[in-house]
N, C-alpha and C positions, 0 to 999 in steps of 0.2 A: 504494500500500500504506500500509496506517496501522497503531500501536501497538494492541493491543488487551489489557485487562486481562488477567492472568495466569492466571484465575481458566476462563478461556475457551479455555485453551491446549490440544493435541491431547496425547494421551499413547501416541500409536504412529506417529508420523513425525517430520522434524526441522522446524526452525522459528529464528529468531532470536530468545534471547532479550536483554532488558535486565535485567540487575540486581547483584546481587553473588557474587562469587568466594570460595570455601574450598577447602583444600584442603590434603592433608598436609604439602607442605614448606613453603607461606607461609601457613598458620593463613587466617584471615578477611579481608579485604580489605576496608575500606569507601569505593571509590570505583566506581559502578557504571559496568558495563562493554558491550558486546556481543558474542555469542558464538553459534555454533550448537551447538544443544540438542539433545541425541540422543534421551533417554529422562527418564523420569519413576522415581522410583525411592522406595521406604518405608525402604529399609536407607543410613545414613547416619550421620556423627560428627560433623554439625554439625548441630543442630535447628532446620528451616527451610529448610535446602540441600537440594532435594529432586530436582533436576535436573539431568542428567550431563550435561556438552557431548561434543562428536563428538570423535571418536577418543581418548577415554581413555575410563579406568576408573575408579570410584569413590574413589581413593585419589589420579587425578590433576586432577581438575575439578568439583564440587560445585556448583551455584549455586544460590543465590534470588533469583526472579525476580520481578518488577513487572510485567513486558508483556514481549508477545510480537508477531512478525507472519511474515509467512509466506514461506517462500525464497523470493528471483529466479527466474524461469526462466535454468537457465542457457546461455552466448552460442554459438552453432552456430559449430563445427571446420569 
């Protein structure tokens, strides 16, 4: 699997992305990070944070992202 620009990234399933974090209780973040990415989103409080990671909400996980690539399969039970 390799990074692929952001710009190439899906906007109806998850995905990892890299980049940076906002978000209501610690404001902006500028060390970027990894994350799974849930959705794609236009409604936001940080201009640029356009992308919600998995299991929160808008108001708990914001990012902007650089690249992306695509979940593991994951390991058989």
């Amino acid at each position: 699997m390799k990074w692929k620009d952001i710009k190439s990234a899906p906007k109806d399933r998850a995905f990892l992305g890299y980049g940076i974090f906002a978000g209501e209780i610690h404001g902006a973040e500028d060390s970027p990070s990894i994350s799974v990415i849930e959705k794609y989103t236009e409604r936001t409080d940080y201009e640029g944070f356009n992308w919600v990671a998995a299991n929160t909400d808008a108001y708990a996980g914001w990012w902007k992202l650089t690249h992306w690539m695509e979940l593991p399969l994951p390991p058989k039970i």
